[in-house]
Structure formats: structure tokens, C-alpha cells
DOZA-38928 format. One line per field, with one value per residue: residue number from 0; x, y, z of N, C-alpha, C, O, CB in turn. Coordinates in Angstrom, 2 decimals, decimal comma. Glycine has a CB too. Layout:
! DOZA-38928
i <- NUM/...
n.X <- X/...
n.Y <- Y/...
n.Z <- Z/...
ca.X <- X/...
ca.Y <- Y/...
ca.Z <- Z/...
c.X <- X/...
c.Y <- Y/...
c.Z <- Z/...
o.X <- X/...
o.Y <- Y/...
o.Z <- Z/...
cb.X <- X/...
cb.Y <- Y/...
cb.Z <- Z/...
***
This chain:
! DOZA-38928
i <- 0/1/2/3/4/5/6/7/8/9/10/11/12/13/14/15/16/17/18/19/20/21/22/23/24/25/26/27/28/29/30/31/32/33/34/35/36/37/38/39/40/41/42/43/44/45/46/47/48/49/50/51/52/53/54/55/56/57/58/59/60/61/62/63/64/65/66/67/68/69/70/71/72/73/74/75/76/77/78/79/80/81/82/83/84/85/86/87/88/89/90/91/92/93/94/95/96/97/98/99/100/101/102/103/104/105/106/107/108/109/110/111/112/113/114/115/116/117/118/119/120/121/122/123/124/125/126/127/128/129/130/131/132/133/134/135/136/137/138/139/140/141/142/143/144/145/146/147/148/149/150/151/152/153/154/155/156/157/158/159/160/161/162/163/164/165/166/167/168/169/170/171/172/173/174/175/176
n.X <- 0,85/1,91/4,11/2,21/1,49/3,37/3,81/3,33/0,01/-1,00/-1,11/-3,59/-4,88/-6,24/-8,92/-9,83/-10,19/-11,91/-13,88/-14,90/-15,06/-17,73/-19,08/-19,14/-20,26/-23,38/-24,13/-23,59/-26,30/-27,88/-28,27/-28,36/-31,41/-32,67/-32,15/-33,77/-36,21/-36,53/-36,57/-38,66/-40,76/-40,31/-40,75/-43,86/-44,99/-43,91/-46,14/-48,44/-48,28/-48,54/-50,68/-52,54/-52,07/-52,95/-55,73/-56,19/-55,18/-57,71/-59,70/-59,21/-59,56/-62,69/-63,16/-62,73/-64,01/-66,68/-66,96/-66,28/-69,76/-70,74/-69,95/-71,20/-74,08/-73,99/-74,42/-76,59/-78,23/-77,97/-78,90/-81,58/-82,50/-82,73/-84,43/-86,35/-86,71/-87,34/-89,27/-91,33/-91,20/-92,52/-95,01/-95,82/-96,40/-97,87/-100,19/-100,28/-101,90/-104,05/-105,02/-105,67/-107,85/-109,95/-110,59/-111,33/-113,65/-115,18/-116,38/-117,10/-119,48/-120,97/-121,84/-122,85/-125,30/-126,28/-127,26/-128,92/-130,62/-131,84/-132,90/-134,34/-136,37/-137,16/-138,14/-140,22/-141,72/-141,55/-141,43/-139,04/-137,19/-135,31/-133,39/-131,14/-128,17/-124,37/-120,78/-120,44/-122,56/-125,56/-128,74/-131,96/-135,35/-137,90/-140,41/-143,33/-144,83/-148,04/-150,11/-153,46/-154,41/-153,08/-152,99/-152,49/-151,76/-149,93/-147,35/-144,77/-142,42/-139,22/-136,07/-132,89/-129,37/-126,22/-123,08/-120,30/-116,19/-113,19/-111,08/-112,44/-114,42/-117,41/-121,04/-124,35/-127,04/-130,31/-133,53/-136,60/-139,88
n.Y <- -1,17/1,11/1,31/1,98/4,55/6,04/6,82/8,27/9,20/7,80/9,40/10,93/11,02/14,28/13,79/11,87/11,92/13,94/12,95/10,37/12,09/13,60/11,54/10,03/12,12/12,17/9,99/9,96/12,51/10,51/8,50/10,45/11,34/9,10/8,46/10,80/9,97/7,89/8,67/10,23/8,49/6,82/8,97/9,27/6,57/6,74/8,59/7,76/5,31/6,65/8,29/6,04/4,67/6,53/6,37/3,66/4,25/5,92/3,89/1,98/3,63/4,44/1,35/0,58/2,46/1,32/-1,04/-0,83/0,46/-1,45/-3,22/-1,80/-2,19/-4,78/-5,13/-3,78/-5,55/-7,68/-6,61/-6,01/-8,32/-9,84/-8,22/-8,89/-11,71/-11,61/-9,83/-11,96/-13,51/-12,28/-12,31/-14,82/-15,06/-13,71/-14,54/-17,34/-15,64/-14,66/-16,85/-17,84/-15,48/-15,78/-18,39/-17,86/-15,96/-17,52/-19,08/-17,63/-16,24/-18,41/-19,07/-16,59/-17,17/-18,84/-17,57/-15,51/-17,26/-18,27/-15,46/-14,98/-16,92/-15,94/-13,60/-14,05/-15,14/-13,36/-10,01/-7,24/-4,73/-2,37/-0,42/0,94/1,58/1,70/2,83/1,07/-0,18/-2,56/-2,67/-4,33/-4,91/-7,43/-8,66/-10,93/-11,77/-11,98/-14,77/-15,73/-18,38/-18,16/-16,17/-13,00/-12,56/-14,46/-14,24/-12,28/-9,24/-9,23/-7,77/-7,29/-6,33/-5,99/-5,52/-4,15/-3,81/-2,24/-4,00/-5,86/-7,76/-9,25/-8,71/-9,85/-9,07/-9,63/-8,80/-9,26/-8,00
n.Z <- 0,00/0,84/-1,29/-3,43/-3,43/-2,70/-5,56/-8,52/-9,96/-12,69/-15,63/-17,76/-21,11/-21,92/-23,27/-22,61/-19,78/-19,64/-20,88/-18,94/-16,95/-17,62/-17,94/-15,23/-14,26/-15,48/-14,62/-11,98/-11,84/-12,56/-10,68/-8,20/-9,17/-8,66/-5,93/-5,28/-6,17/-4,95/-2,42/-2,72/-2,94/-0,33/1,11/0,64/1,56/3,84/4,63/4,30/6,06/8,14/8,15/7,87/10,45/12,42/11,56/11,98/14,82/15,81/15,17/16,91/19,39/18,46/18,98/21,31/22,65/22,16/23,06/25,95/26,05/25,51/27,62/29,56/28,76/29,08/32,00/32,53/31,37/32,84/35,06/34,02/33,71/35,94/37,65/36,21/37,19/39,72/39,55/38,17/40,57/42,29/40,90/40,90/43,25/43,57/42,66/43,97/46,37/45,10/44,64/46,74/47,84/46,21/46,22/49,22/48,96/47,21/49,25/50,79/49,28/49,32/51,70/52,16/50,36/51,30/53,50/52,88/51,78/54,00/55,44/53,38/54,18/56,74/56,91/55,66/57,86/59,84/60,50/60,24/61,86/61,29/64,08/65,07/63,65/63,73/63,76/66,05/66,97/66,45/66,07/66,06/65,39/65,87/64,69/64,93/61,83/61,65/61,87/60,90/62,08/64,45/67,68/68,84/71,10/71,98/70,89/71,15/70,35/69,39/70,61/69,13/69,95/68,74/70,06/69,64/69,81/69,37/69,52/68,02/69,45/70,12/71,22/72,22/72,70/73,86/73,93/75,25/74,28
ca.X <- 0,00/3,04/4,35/0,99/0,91/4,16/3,70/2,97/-1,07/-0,87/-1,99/-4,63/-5,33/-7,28/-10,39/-10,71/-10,67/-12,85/-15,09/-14,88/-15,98/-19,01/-20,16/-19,09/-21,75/-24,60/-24,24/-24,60/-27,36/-28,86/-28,44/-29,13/-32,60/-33,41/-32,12/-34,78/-37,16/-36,44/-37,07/-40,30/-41,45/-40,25/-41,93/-45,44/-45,47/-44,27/-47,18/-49,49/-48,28/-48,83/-52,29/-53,14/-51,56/-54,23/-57,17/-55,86/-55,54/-59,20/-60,55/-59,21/-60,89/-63,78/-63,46/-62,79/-65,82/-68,29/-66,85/-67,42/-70,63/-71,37/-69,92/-72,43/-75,20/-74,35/-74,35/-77,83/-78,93/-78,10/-79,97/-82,91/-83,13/-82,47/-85,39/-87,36/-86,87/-88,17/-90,98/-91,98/-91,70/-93,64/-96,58/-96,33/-96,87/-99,60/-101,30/-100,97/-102,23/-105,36/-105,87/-106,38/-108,46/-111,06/-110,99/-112,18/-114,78/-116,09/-116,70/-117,76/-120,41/-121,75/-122,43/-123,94/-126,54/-127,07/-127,30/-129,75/-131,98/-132,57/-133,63/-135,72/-137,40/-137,20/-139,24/-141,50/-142,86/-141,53/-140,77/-137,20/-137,03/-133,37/-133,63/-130,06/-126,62/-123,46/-119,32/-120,24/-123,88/-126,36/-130,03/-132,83/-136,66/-138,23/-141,58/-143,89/-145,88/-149,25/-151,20/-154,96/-154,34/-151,71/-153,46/-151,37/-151,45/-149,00/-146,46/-143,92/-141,46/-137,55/-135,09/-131,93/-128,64/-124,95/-122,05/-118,28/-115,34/-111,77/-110,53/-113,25/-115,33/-118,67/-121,61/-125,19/-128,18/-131,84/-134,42/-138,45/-140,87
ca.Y <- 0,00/2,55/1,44/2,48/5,90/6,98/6,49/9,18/8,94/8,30/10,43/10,23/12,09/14,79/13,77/10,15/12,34/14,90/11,91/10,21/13,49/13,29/9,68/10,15/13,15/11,50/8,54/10,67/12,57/9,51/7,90/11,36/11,18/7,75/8,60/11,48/9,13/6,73/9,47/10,56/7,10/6,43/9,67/8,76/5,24/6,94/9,37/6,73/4,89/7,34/7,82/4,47/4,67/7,42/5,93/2,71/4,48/6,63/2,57/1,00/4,37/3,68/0,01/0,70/2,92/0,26/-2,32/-0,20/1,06/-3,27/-3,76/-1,11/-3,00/-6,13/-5,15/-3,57/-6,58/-8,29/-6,20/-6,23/-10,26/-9,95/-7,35/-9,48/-12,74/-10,32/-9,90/-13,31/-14,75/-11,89/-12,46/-16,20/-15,09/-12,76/-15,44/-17,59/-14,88/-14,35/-17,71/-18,11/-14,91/-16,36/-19,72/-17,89/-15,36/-18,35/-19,49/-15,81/-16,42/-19,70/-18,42/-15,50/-17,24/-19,41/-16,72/-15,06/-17,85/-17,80/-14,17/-14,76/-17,56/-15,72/-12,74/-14,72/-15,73/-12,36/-8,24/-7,01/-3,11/-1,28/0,35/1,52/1,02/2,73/1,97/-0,28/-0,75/-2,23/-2,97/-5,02/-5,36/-8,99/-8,87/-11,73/-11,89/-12,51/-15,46/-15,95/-18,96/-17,23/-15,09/-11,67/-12,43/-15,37/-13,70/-10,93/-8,90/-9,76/-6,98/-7,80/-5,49/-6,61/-4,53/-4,52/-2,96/-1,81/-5,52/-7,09/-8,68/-8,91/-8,96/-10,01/-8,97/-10,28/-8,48/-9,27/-7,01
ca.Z <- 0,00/0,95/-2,46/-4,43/-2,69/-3,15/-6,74/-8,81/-10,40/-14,32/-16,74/-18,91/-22,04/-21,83/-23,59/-21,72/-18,29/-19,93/-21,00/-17,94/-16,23/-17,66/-18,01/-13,87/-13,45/-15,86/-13,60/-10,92/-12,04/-12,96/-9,49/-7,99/-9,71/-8,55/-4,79/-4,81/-6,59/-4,05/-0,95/-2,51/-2,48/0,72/2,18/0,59/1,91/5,45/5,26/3,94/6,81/9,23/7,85/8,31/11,86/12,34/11,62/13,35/16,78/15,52/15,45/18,24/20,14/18,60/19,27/23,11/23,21/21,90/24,20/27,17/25,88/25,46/28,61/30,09/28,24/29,60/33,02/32,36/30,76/33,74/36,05/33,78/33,89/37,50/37,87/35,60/37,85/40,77/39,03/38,06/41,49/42,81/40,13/41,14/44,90/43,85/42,33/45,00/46,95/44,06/44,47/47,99/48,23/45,46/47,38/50,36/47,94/46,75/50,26/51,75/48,47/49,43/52,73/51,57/49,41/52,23/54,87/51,89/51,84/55,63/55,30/52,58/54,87/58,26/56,36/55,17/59,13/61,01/60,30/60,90/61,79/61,82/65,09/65,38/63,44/63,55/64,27/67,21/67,68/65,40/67,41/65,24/66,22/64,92/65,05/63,94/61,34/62,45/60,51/61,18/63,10/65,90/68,67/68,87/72,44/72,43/69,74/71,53/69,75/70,00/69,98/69,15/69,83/68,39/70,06/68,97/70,16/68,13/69,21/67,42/70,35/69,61/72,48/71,49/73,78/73,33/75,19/75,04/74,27
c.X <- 0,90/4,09/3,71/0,87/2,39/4,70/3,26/1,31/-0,52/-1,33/-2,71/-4,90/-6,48/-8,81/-10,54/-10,98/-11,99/-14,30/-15,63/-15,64/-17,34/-19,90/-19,89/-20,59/-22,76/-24,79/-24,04/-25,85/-28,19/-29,51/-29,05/-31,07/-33,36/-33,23/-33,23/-36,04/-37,40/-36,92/-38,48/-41,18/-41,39/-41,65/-43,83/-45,99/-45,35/-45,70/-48,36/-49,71/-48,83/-50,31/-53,26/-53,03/-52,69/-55,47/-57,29/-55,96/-57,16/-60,00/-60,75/-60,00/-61,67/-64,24/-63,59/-64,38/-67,08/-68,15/-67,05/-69,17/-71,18/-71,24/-71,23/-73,80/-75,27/-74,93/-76,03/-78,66/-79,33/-78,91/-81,51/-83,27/-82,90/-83,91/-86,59/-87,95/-87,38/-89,48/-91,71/-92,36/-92,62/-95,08/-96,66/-96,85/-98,39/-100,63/-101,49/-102,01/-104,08/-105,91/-106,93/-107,47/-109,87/-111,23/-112,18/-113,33/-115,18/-116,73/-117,47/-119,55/-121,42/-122,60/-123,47/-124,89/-127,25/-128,05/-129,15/-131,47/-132,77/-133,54/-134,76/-136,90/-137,46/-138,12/-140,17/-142,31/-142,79/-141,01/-139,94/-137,60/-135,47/-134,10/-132,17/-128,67/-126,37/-122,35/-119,52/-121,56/-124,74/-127,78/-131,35/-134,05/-137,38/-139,55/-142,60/-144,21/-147,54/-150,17/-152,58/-155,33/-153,62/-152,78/-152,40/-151,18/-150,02/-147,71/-146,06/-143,13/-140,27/-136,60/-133,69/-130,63/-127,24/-124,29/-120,77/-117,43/-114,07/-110,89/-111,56/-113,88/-116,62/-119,81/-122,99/-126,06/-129,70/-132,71/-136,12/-139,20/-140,90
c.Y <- 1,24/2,57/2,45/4,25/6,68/7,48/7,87/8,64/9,23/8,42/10,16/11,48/12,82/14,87/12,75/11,56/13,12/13,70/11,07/10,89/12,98/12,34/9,89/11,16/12,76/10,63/9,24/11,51/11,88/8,87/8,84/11,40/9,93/7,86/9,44/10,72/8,26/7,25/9,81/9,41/6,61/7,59/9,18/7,52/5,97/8,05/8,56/5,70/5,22/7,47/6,69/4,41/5,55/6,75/4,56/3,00/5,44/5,01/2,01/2,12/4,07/2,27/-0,51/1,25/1,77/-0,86/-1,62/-0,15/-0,76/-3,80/-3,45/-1,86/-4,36/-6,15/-4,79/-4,40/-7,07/-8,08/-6,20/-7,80/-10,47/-9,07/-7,87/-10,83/-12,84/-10,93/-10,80/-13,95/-13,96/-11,98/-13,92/-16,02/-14,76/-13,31/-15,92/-17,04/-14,63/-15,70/-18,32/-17,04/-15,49/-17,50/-19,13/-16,67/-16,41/-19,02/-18,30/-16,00/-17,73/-19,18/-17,57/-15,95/-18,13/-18,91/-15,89/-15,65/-17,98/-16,99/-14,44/-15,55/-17,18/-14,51/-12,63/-14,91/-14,41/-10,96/-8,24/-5,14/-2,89/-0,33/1,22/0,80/2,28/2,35/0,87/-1,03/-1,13/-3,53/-3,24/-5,45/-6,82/-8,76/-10,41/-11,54/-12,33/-13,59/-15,81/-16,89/-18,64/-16,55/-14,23/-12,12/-13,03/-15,00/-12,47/-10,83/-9,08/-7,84/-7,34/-6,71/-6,42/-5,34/-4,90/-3,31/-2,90/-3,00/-6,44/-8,22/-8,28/-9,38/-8,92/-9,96/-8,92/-9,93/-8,49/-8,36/-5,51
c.Z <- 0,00/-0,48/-3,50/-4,05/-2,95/-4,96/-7,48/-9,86/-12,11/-14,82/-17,56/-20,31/-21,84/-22,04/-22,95/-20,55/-18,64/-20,08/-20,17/-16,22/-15,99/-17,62/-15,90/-13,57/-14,13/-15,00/-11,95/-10,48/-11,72/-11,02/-8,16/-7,47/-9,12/-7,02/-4,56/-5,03/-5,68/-3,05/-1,39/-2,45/-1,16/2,18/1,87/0,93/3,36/6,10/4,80/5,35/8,08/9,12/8,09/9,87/12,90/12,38/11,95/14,51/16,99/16,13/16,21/19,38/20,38/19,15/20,89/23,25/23,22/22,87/25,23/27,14/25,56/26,59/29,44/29,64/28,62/30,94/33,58/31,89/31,89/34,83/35,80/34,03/35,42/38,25/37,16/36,58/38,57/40,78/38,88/39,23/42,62/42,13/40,25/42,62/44,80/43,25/43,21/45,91/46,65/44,47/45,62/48,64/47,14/45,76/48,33/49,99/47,46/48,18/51,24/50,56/48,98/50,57/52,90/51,16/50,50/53,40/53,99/51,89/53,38/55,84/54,78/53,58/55,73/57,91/56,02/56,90/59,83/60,06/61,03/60,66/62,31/63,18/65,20/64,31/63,22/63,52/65,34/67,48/66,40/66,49/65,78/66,29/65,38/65,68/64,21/63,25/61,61/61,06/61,60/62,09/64,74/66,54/68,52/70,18/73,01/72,21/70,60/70,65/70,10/69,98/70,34/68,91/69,70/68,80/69,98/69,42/69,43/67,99/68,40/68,39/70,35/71,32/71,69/72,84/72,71/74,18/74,53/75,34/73,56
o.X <- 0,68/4,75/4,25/0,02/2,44/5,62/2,74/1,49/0,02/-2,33/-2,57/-5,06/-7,57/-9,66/-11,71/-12,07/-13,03/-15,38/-16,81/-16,22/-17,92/-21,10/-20,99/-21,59/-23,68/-25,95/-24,51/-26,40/-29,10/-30,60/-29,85/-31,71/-34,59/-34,21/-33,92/-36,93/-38,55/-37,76/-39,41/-42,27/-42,37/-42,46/-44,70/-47,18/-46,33/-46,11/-49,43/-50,82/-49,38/-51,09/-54,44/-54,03/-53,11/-56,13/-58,42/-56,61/-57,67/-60,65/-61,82/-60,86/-62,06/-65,34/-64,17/-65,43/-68,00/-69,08/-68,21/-69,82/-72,40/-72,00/-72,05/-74,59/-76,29/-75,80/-76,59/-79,86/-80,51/-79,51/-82,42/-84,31/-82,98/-84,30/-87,72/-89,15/-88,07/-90,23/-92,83/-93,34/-93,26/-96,13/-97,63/-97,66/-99,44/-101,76/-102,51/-102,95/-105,01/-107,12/-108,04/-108,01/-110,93/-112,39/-113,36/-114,01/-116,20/-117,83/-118,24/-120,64/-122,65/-123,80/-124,55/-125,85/-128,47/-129,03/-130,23/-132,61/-133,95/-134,67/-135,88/-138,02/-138,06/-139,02/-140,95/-143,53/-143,79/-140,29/-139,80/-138,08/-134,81/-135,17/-132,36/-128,35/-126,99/-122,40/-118,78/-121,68/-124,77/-127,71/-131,49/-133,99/-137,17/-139,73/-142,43/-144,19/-147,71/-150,62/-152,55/-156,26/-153,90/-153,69/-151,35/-149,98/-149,27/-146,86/-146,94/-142,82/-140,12/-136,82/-133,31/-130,65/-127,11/-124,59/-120,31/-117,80/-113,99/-110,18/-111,39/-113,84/-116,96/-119,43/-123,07/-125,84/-130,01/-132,83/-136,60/-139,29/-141,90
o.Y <- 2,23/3,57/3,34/4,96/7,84/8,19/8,64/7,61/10,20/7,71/9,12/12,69/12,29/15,54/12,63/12,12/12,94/13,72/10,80/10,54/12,40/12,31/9,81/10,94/12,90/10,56/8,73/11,46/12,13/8,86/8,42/11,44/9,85/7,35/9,03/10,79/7,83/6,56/9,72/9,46/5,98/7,42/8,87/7,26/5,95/8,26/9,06/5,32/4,48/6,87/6,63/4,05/5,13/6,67/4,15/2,34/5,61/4,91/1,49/1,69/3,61/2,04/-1,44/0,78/1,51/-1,48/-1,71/-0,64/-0,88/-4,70/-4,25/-2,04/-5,04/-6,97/-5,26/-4,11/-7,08/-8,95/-6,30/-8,23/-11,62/-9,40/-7,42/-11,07/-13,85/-11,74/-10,72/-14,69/-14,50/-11,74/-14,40/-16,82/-15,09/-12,83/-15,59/-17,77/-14,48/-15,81/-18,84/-17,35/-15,51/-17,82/-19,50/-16,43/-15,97/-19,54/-18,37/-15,88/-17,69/-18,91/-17,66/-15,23/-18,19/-19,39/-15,83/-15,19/-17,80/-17,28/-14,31/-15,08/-18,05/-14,38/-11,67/-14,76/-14,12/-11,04/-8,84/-4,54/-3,16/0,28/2,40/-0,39/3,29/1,17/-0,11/-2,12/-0,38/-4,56/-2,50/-5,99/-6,98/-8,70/-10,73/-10,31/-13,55/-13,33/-16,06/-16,69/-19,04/-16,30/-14,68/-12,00/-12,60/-15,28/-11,63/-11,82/-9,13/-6,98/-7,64/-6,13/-7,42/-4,26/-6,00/-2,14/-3,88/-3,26/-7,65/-9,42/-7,11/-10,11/-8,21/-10,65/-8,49/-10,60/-7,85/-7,87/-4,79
o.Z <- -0,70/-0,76/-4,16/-4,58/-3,37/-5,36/-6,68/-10,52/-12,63/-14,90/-18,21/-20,16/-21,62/-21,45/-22,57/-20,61/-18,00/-19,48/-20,37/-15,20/-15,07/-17,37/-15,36/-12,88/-13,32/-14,59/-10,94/-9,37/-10,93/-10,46/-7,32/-6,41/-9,15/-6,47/-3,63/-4,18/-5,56/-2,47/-0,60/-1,90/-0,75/3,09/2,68/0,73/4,10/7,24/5,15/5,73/8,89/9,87/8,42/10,48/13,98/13,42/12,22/15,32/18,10/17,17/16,54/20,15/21,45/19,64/21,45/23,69/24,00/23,38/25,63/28,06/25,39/26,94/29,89/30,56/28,56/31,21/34,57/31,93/32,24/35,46/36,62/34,54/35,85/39,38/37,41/36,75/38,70/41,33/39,38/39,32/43,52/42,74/39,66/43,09/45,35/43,21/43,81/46,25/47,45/44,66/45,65/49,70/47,77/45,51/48,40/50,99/46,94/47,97/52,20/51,13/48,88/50,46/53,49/51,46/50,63/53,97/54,57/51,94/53,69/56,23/55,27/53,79/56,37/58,74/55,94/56,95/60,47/59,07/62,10/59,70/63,31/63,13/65,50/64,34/62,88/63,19/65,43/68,02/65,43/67,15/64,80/67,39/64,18/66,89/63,04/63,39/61,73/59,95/62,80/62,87/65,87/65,74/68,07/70,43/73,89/73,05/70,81/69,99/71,32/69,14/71,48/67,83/70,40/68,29/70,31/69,44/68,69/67,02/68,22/68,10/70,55/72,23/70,69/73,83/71,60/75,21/73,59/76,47/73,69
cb.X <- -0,97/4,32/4,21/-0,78/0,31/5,17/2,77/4,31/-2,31/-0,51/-1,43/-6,49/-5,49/-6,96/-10,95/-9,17/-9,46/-12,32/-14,93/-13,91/-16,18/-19,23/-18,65/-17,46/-21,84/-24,66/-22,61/-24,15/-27,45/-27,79/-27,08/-28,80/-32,41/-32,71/-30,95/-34,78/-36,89/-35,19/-36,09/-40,92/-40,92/-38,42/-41,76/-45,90/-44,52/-42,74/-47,21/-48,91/-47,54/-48,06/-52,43/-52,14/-49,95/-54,28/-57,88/-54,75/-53,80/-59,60/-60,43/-57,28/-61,45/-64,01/-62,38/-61,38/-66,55/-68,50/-65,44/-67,07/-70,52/-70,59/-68,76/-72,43/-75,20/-73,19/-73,18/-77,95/-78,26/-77,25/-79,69/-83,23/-81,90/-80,69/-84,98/-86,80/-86,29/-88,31/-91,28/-91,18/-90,25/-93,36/-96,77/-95,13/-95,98/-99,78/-101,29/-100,35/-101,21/-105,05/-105,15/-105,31/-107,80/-111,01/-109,43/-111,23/-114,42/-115,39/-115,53/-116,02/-119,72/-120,85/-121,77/-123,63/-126,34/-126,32/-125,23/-128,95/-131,82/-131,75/-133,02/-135,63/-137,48/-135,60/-139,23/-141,05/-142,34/-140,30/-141,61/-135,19/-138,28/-132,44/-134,11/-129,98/-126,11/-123,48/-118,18/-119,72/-124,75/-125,47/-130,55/-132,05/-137,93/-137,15/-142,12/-144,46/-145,42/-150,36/-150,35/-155,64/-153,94/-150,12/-153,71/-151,87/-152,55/-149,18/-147,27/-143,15/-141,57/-136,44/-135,31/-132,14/-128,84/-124,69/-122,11/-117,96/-115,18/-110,54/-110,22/-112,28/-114,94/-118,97/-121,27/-125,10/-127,90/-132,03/-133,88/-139,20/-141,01
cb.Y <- -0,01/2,36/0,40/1,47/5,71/6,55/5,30/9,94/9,85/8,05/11,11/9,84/11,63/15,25/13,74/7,95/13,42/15,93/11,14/10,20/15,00/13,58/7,20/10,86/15,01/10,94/7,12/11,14/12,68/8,02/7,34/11,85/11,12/6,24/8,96/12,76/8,55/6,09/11,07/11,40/6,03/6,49/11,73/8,80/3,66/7,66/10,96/5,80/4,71/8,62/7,76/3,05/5,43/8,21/6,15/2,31/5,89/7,25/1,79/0,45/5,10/3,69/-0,72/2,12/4,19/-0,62/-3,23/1,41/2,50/-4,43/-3,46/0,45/-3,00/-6,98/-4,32/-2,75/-7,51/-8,41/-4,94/-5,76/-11,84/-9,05/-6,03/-9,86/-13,13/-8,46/-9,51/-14,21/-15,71/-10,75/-11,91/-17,45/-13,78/-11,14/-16,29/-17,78/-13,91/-14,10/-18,55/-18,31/-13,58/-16,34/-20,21/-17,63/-14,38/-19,40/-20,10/-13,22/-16,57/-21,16/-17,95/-14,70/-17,99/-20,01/-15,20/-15,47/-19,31/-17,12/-13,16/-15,56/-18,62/-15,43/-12,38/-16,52/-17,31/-12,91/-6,85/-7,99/-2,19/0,60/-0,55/1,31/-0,15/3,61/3,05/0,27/0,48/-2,70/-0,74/-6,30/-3,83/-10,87/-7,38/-12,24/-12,36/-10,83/-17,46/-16,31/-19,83/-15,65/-15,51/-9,83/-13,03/-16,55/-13,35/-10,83/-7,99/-11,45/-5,61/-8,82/-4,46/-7,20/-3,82/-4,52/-3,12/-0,41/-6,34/-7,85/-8,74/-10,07/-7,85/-11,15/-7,29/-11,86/-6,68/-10,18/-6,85
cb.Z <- 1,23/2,64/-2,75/-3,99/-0,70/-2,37/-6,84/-9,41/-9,63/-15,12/-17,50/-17,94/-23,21/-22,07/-25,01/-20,86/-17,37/-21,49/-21,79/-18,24/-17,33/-18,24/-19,36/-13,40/-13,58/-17,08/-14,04/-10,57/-12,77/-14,21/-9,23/-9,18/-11,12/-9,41/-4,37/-5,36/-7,69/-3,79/-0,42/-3,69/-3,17/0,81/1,84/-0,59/1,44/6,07/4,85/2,47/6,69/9,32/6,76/7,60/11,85/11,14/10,34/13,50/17,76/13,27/15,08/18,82/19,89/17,68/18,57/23,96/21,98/20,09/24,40/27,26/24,85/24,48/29,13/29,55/26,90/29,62/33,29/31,82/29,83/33,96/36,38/32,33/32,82/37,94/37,47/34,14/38,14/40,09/37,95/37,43/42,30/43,09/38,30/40,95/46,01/43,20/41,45/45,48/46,68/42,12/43,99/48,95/48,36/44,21/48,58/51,82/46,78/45,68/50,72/50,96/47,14/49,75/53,13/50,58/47,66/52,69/55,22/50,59/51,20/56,51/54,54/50,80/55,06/59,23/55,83/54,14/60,31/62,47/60,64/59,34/62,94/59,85/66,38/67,06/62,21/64,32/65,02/68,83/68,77/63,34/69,08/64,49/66,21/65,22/64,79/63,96/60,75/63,16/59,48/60,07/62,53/65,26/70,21/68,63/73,11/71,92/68,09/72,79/69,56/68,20/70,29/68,29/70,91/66,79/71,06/66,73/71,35/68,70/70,69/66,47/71,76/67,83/73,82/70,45/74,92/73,20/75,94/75,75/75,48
***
């Protein structure tokens, strides 16, 4: 190498160097041209990239939001089928409930028609006068009926008083005449 260097560089005719020159700067031009060619390609893929990169982290945003905004919907789901279940086993109570109060309305009814027909036959032999009702007192006069065979003499009137107090104890007095 310390040979080659102390050497003196040999000469070339003027037109090779001259020609040389230039085929050197076309071919740098050239390569030039294709290095900038090469950077503007490179920048429009990196801003293409970046663009993309963009509306990649825009998506996954969006894509967070909707999963929250699904999570939130699940959680509300859950409370509705939980608020629904509620509901069901209170409209199974409140049937039970329906069912056992129309059990005992069908039984308050029977009564009634029974209690009904009494009347009708206890009206048929005697008069009932209201003498008194109110919150506690209710006072009934029973008089016979008089039929053609009966003497009035034998036949007295009943009066009958029912009293009640805020416990619900009832007291029944029957006095003649």
C-alpha cells in the first residue's frame, strides 16, 4: 500500500478524463434522480403509513368505546333479567295470593246465598225493623208476622242489639218485648 501511494497517479489524455468526467456526473445525475425518486417514495409510503396509523388508533378508540358502551349493556342486561326474575316470582306469589283470596270469595259467596236464603225464609214468618246502626252498635226489632191462626197475644217482639269494640269482640243482647 506505501508502495501504491508513493507512486505518482498516471496520466490520462485529456479527452478520456474529460469523457470520464461526464459519463461520472450523468451517472450521478442519474443515481441522484433515482435517490430522490427513491425518498419521494419512501416519504409517501411513510405518510401513507402514518395515515393508516391514524385511523388505526381513531378505530381502536372507537373500538374501546363500543366495548365499554357493550360492557355497560351487559351489566344492564343483567340487572334487567335480575329485575325481571323479581318480578316473576312476585306475580307467582300474587297469584298464590289471588288464588287463595277467590278460594275464600267463593266461600264468603256460598255463605252469603245461604245466609240469603234464611232471610228470605225468616221474612217470610216475622218483620225485621233497623232500630239503630253505627261503628259499634247495630239494634234489630223482629216482630212476627201474624197469621190468622196465631193469637197476637202469644207472639212478643224480640229486639236484638250486636255490640263490637276496636278488638273485634262482639256482644249479642236479646231483650223481650
Amino acid at each position: 500500500v506505501q508502495h501504491l501511494m508513493s507512486q505518482p497517479c498516471p496520466s490520462l489524455p485529456e479527452g478520456v478524463a474529460r469523457r470520464r468526467w461526464k459519463a461520472l456526473k450523468v451517472e450521478d445525475r442519474s443515481e441522484l434522480e433515482e435517490t430522490e425518486m427513491l425518498l419521494r417514495c419512501l416519504q409517501d409510503r411513510a405518510h401513507k403509513i402514518h395515515d393508516r396509523r391514524q385511523k388505526l388508533a381513531h378505530l381502536a378508540q372507537q373500538l374501546h368505546g363500543r366495548k365499554q358502551q357493550c360492557e355497560q349493556h351487559q351489566t344492564l342486561l343483567q340487572k334487567a333479567q335480575k329485575a325481571l326474575l323479581s318480578c316473576d316470582q312476585q306475580l307467582k306469589q300474587l297469584k298464590k295470593e289471588a288464588e287463595a283470596v277467590m278460594s275464600q270469595l267463593i266461600t264468603w259467596q256460598s255463605l252469603r246465598d245461604e245466609l240469603q236464603a234464611c232471610v228470605a225464609a225468616t221474612l217470610d214468618f216475622m218483620q225485621i225493623n233497623l232500630l239503630t246502626f253505627n261503628q259499634s252498635e247495630l239494634s234489630v226489632e223482629i216482630r212476627p208476622r201474624l197469621c190468622s191462626s196465631l193469637s197476637s197475644n202469644k207472639l212478643e217482639s224480640l229486639k236484638l242489639s250486636v255490640t263490637w269494640d276496636h278488638v273485634d269482640q262482639f256482644r249479642l243482647q236479646v231483650d223481650e218485648g
